[in-house]
PQR file of N, CA, C, O and H, with PARSE charges and radii, in Angstrom:
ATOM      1  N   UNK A   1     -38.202  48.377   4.899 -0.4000 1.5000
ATOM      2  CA  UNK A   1     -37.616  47.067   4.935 -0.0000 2.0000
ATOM      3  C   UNK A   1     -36.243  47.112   4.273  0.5500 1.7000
ATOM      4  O   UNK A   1     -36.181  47.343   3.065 -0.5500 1.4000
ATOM      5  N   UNK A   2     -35.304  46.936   4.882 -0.4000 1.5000
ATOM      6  CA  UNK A   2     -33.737  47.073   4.202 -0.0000 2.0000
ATOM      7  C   UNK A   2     -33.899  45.489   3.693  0.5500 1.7000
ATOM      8  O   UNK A   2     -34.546  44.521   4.094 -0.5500 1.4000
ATOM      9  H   UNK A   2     -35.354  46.749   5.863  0.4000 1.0000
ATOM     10  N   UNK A   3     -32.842  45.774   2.451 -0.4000 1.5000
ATOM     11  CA  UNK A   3     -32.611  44.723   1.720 -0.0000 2.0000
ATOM     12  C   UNK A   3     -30.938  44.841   1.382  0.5500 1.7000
ATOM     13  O   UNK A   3     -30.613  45.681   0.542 -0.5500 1.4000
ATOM     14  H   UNK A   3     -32.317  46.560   2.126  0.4000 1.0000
ATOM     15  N   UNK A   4     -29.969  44.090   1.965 -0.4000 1.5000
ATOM     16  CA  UNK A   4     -28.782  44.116   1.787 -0.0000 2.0000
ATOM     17  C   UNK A   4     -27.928  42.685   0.668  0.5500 1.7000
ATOM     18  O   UNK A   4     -27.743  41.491   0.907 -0.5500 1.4000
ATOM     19  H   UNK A   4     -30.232  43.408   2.647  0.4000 1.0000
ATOM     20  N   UNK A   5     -27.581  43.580  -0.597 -0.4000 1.5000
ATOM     21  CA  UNK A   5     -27.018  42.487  -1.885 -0.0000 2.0000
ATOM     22  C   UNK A   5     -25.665  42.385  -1.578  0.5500 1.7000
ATOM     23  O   UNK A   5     -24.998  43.292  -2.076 -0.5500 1.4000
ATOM     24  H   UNK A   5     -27.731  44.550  -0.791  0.4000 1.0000
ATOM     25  N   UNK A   6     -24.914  41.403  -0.780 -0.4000 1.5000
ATOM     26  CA  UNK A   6     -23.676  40.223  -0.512 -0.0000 2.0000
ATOM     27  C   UNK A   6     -23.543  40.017  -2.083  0.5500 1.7000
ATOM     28  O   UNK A   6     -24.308  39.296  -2.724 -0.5500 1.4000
ATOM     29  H   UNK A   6     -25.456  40.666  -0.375  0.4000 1.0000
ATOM     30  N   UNK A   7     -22.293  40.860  -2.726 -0.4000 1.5000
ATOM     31  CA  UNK A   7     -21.886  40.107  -3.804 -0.0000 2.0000
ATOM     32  C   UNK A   7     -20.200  39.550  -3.831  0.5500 1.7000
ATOM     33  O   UNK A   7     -19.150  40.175  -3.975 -0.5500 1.4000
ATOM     34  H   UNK A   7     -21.672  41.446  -2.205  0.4000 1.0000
ATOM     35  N   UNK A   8     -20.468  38.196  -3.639 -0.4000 1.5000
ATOM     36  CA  UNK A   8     -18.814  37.671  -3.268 -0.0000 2.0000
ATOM     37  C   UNK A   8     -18.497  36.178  -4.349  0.5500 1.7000
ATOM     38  O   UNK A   8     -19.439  35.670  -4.956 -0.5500 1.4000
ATOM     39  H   UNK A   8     -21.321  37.687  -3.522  0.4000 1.0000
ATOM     40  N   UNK A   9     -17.441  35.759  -4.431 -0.4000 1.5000
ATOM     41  CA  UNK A   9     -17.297  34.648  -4.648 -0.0000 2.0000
ATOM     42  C   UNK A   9     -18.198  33.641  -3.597  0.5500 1.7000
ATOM     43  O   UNK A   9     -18.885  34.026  -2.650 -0.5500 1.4000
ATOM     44  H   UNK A   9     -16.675  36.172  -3.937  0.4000 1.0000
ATOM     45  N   UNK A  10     -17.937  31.906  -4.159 -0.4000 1.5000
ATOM     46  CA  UNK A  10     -18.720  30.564  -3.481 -0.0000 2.0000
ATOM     47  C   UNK A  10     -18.013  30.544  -2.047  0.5500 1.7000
ATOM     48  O   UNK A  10     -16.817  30.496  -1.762 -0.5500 1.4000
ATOM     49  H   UNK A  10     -17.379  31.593  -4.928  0.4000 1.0000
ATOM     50  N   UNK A  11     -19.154  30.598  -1.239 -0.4000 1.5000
ATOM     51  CA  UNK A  11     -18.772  30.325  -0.240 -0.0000 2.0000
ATOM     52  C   UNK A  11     -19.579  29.181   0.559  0.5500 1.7000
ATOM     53  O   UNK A  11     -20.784  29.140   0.311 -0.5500 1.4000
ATOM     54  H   UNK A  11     -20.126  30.638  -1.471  0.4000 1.0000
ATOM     55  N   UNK A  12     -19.121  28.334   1.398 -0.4000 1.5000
ATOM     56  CA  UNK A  12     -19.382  27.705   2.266 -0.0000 2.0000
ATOM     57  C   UNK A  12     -20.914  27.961   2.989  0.5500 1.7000
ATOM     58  O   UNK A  12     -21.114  28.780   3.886 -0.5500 1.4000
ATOM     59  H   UNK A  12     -18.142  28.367   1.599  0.4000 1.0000
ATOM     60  N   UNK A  13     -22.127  26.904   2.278 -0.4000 1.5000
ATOM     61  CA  UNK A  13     -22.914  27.539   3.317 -0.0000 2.0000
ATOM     62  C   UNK A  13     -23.541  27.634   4.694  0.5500 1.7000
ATOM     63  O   UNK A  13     -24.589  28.119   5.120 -0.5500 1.4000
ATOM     64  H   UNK A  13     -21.965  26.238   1.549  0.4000 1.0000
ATOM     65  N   UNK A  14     -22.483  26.973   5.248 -0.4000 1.5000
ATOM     66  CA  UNK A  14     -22.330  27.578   7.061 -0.0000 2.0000
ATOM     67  C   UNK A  14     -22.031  28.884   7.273  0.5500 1.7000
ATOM     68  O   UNK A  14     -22.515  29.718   8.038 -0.5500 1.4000
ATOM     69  H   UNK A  14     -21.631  26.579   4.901  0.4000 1.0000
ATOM     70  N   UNK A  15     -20.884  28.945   6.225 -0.4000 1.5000
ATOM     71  CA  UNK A  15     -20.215  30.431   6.593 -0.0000 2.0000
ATOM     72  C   UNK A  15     -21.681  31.616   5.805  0.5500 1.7000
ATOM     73  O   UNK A  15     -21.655  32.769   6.236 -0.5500 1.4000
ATOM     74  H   UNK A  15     -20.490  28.267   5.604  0.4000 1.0000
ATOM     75  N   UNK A  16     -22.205  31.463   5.320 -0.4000 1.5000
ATOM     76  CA  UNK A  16     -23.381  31.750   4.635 -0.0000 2.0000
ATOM     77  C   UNK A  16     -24.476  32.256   5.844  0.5500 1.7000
ATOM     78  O   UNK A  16     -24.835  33.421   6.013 -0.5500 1.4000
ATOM     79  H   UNK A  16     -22.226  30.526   4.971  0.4000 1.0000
ATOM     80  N   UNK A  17     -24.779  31.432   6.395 -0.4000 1.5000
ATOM     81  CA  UNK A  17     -25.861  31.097   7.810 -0.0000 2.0000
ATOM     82  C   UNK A  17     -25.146  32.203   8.899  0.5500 1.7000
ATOM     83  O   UNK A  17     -25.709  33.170   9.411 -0.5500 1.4000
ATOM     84  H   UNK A  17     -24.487  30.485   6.257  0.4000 1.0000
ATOM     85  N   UNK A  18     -24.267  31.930   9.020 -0.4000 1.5000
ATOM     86  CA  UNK A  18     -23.816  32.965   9.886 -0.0000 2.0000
ATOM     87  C   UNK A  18     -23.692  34.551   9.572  0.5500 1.7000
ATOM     88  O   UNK A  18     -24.134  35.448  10.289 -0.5500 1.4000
ATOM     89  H   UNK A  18     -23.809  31.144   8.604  0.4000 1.0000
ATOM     90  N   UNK A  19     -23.075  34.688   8.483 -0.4000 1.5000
ATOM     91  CA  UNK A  19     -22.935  36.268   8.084 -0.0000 2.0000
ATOM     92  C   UNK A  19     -23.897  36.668   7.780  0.5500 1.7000
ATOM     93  O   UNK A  19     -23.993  37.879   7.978 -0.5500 1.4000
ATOM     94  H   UNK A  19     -22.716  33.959   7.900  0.4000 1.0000
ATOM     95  N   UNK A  20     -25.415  35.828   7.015 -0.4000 1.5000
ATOM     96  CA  UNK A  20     -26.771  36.637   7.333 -0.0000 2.0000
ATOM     97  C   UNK A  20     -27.349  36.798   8.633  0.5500 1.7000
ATOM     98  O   UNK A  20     -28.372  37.420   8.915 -0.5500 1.4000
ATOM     99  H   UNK A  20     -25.337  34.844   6.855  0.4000 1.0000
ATOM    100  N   UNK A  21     -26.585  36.170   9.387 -0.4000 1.5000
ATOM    101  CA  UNK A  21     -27.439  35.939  10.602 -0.0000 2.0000
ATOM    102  C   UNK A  21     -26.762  37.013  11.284  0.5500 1.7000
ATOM    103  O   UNK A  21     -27.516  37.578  12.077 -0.5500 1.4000
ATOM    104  H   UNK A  21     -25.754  35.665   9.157  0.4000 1.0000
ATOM    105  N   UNK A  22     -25.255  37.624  11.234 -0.4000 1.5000
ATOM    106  CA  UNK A  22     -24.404  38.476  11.960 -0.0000 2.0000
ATOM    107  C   UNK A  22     -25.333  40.007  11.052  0.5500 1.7000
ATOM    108  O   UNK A  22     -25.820  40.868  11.786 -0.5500 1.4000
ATOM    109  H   UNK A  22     -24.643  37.165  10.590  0.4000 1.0000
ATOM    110  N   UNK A  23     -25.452  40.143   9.668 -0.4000 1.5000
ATOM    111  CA  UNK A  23     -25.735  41.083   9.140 -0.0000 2.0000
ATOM    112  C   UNK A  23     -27.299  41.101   9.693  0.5500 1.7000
ATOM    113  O   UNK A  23     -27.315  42.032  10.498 -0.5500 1.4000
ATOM    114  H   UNK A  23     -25.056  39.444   9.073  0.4000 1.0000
ATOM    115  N   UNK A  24     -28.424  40.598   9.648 -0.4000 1.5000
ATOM    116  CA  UNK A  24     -29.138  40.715  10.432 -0.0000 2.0000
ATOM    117  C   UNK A  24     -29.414  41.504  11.694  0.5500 1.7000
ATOM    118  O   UNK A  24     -30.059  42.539  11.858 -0.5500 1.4000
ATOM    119  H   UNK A  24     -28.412  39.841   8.994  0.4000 1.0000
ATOM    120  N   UNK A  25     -28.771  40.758  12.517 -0.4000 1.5000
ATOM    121  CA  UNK A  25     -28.531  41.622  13.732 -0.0000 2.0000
ATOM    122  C   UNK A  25     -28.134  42.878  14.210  0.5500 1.7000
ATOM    123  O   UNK A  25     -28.531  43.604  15.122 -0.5500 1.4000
ATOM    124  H   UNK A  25     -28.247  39.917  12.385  0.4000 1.0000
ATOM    125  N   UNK A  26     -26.863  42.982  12.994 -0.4000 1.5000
ATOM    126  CA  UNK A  26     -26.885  44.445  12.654 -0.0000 2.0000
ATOM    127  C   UNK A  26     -28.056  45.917  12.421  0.5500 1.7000
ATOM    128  O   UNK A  26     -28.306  46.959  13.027 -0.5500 1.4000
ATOM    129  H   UNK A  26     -26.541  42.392  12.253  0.4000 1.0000
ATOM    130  N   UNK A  27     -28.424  45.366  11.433 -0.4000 1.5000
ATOM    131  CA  UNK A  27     -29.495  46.293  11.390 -0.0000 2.0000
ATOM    132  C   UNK A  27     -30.677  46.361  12.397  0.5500 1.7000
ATOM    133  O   UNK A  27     -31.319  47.401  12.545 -0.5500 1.4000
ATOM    134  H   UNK A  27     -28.221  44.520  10.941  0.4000 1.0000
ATOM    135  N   UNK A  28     -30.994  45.010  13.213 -0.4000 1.5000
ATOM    136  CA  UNK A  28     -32.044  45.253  14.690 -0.0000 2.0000
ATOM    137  C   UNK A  28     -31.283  46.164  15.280  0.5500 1.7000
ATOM    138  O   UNK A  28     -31.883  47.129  15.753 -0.5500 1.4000
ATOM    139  H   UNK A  28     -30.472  44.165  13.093  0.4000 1.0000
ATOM    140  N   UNK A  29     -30.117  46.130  15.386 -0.4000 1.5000
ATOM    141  CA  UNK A  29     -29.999  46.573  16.988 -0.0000 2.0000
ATOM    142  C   UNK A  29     -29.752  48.003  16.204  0.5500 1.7000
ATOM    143  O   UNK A  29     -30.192  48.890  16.935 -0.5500 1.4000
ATOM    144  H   UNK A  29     -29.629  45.346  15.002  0.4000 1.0000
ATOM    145  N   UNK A  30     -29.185  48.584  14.928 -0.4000 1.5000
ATOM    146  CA  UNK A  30     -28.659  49.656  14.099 -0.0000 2.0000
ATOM    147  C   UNK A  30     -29.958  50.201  14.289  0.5500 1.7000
ATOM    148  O   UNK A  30     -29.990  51.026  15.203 -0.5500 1.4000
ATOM    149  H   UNK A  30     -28.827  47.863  14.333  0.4000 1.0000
ATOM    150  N   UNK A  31     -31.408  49.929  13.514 -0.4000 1.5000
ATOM    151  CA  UNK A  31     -32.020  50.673  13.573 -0.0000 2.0000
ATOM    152  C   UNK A  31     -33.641  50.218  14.383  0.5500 1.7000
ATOM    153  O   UNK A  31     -34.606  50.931  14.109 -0.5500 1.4000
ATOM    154  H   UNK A  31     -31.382  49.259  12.772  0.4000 1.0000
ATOM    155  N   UNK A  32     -33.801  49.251  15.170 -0.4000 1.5000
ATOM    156  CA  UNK A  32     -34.643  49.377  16.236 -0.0000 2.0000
ATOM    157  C   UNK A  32     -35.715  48.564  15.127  0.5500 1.7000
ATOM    158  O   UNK A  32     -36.848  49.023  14.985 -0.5500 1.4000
ATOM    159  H   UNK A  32     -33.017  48.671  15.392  0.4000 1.0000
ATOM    160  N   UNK A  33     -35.274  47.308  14.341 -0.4000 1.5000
ATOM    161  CA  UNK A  33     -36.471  46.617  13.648 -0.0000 2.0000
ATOM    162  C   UNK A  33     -36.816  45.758  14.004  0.5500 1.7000
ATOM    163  O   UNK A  33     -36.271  45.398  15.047 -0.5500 1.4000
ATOM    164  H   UNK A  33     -34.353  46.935  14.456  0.4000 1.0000
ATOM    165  N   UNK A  34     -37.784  44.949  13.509 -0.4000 1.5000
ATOM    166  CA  UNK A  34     -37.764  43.517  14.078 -0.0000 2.0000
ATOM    167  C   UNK A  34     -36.796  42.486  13.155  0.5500 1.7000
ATOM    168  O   UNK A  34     -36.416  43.108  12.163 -0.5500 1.4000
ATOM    169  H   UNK A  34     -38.228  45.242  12.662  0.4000 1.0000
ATOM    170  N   UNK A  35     -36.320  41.215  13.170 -0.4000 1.5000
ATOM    171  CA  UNK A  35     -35.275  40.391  12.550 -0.0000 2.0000
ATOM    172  C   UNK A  35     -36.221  40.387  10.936  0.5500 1.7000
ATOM    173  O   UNK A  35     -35.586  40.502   9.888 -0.5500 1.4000
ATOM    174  H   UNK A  35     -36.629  40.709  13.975  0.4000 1.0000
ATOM    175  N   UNK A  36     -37.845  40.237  10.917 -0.4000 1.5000
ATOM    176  CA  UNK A  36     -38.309  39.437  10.186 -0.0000 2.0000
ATOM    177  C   UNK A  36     -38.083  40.618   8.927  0.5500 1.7000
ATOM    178  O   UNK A  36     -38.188  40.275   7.750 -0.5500 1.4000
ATOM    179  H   UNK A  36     -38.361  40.144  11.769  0.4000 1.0000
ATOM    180  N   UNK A  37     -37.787  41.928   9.286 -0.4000 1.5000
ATOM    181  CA  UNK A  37     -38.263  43.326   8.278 -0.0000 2.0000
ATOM    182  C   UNK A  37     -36.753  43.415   7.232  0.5500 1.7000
ATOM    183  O   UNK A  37     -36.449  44.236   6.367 -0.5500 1.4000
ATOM    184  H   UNK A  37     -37.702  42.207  10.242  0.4000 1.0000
ATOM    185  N   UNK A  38     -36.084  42.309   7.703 -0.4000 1.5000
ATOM    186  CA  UNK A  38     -34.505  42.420   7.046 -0.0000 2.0000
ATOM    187  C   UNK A  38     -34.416  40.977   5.726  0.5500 1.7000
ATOM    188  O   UNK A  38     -34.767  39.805   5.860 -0.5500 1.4000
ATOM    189  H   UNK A  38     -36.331  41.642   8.406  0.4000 1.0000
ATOM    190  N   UNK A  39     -33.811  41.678   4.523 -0.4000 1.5000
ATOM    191  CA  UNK A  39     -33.797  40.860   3.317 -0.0000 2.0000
ATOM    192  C   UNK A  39     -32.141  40.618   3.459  0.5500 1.7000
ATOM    193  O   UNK A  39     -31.547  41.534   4.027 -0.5500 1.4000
ATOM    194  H   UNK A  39     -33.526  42.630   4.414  0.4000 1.0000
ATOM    195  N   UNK A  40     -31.386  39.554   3.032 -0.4000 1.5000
ATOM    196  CA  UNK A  40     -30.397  39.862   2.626 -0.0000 2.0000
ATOM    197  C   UNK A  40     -29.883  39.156   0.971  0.5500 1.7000
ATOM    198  O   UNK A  40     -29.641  37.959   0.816 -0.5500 1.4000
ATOM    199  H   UNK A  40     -31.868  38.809   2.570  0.4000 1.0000
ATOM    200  N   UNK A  41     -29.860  39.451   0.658 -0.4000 1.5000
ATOM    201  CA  UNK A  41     -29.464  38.592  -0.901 -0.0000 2.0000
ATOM    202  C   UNK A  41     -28.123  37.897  -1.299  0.5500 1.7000
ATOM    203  O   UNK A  41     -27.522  38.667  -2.048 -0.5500 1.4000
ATOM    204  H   UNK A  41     -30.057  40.423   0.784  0.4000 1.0000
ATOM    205  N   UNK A  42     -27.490  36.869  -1.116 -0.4000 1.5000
ATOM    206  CA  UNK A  42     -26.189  36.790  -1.770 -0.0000 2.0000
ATOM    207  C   UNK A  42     -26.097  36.567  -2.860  0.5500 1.7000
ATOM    208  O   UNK A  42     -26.828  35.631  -3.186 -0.5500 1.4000
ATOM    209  H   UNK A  42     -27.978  36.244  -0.508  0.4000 1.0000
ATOM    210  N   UNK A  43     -25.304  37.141  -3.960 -0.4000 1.5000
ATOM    211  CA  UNK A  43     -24.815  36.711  -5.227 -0.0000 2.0000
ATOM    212  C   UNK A  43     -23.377  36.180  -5.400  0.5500 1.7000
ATOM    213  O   UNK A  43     -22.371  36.747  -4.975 -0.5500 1.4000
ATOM    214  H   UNK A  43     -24.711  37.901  -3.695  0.4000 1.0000
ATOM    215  N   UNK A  44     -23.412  35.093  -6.034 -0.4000 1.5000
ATOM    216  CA  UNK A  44     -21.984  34.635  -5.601 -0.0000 2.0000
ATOM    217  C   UNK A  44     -21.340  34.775  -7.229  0.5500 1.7000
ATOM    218  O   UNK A  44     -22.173  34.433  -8.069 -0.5500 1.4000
ATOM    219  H   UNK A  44     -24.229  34.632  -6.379  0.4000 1.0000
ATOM    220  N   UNK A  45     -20.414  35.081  -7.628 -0.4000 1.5000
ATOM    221  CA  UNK A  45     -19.429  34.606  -8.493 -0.0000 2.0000
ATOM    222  C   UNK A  45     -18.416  34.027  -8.670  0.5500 1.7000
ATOM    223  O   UNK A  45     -17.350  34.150  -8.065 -0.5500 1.4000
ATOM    224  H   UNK A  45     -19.737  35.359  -6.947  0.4000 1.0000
ATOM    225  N   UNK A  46     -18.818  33.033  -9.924 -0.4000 1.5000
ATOM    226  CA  UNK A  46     -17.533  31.894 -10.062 -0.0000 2.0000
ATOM    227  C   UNK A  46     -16.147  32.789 -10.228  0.5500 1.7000
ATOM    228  O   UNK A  46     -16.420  33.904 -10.673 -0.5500 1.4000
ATOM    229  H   UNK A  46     -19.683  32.933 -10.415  0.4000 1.0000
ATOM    230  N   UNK A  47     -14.639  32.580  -9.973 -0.4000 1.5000
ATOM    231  CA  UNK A  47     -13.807  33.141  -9.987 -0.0000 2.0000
ATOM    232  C   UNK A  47     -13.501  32.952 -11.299  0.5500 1.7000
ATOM    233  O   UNK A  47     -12.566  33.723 -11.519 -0.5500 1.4000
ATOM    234  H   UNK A  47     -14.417  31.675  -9.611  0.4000 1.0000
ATOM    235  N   UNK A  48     -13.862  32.147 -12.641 -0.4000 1.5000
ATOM    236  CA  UNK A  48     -14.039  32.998 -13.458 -0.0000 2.0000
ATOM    237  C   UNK A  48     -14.498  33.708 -14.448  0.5500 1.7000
ATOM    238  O   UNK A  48     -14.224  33.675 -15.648 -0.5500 1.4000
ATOM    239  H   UNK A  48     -14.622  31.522 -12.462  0.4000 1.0000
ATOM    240  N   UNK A  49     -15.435  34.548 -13.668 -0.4000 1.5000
ATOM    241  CA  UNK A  49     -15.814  35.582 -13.941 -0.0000 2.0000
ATOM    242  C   UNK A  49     -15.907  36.737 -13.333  0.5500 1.7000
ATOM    243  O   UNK A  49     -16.745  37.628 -13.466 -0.5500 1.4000
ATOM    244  H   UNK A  49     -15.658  34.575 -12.694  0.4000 1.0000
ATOM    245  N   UNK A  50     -14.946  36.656 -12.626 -0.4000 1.5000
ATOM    246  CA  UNK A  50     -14.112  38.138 -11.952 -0.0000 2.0000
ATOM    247  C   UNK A  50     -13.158  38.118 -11.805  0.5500 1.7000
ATOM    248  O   UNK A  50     -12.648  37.020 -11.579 -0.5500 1.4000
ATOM    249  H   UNK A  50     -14.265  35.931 -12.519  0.4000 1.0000
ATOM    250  N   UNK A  51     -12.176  39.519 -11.849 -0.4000 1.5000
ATOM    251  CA  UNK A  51     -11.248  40.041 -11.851 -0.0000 2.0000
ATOM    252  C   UNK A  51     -10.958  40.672 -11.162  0.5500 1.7000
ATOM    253  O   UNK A  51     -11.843  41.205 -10.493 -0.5500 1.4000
ATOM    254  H   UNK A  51     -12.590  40.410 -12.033  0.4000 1.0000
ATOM    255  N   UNK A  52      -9.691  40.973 -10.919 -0.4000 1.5000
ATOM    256  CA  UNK A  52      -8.832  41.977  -9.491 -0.0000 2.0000
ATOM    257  C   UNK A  52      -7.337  42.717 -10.155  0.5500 1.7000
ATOM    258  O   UNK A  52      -6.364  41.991 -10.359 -0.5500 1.4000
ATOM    259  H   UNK A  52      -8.972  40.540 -11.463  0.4000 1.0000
ATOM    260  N   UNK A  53      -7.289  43.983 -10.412 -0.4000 1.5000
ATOM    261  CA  UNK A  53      -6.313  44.296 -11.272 -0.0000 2.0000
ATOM    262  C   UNK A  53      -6.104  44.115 -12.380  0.5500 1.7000
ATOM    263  O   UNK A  53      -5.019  44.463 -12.846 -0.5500 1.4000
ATOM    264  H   UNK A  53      -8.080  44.573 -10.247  0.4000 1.0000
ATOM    265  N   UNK A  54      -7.483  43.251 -13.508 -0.4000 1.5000
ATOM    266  CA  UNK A  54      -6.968  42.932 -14.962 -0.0000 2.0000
ATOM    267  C   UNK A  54      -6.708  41.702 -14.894  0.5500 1.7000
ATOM    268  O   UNK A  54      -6.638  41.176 -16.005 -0.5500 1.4000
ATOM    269  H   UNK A  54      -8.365  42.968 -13.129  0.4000 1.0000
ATOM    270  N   UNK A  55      -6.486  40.830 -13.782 -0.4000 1.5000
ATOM    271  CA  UNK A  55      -6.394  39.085 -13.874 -0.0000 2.0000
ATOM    272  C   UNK A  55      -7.807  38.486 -13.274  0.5500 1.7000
ATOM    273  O   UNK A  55      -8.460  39.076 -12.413 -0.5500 1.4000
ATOM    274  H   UNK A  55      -6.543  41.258 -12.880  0.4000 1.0000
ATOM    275  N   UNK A  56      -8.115  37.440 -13.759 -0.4000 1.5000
ATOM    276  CA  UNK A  56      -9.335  36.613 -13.685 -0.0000 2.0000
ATOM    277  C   UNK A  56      -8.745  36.186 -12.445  0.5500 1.7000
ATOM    278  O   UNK A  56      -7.588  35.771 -12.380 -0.5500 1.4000
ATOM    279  H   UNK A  56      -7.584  36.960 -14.458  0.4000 1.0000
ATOM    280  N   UNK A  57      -9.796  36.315 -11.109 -0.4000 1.5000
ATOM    281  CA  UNK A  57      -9.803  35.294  -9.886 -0.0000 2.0000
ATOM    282  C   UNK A  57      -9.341  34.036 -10.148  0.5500 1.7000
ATOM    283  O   UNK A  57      -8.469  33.588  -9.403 -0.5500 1.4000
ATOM    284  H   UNK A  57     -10.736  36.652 -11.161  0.4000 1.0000
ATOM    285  N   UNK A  58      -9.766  33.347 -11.093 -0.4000 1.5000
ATOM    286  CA  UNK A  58      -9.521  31.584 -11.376 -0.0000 2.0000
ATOM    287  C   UNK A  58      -7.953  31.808 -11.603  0.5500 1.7000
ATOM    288  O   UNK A  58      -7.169  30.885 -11.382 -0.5500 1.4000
ATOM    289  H   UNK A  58     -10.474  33.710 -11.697  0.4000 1.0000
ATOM    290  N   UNK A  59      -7.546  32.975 -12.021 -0.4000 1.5000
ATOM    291  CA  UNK A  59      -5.859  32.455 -12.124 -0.0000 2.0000
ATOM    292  C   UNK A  59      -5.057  32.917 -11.271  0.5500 1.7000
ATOM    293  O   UNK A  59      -3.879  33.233 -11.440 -0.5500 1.4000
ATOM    294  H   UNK A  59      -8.182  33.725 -12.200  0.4000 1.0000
ATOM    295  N   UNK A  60      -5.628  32.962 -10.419 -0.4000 1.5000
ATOM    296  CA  UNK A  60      -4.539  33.733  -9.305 -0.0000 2.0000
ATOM    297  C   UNK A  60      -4.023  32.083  -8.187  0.5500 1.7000
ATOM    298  O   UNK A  60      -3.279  31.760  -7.260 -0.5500 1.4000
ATOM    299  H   UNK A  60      -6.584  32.705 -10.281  0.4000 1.0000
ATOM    300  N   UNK A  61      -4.746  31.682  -8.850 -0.4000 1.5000
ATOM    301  CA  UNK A  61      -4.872  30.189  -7.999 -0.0000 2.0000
ATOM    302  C   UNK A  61      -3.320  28.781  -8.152  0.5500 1.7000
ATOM    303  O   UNK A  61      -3.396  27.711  -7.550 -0.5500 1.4000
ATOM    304  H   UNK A  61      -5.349  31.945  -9.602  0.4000 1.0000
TER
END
């Protein structure tokens, strides 16, 4: 059973519904499973509490 961890900033959850649903599909057709044998996990982080080069996401804003 694959289990795939999405770790991104807040996102939209339409846009949510879809990219498990696109990553999903991936792995049926990748490795010949059924939809139900696929986990996907998102973890989201607030921007700030991540960084890109040494600056906090929240201040790039």
């Amino acid at each position: 059973m694959p289990i795939v961890t999405v770790l991104q900033g807040p996102r939209d959850t339409e846009l949510k519904r879809d990219l498990v649903a696109r990553i999903t599909d991936a792995f049926v057709d990748a490795y010949k499973i059924p939809a139900d044998s696929v986990q996907v996990w998102i973890q989201e982080t607030a921007p700030e509490n991540w960084s890109v080069s040494g600056k906090l996401i929240a201040d790039a804003k």
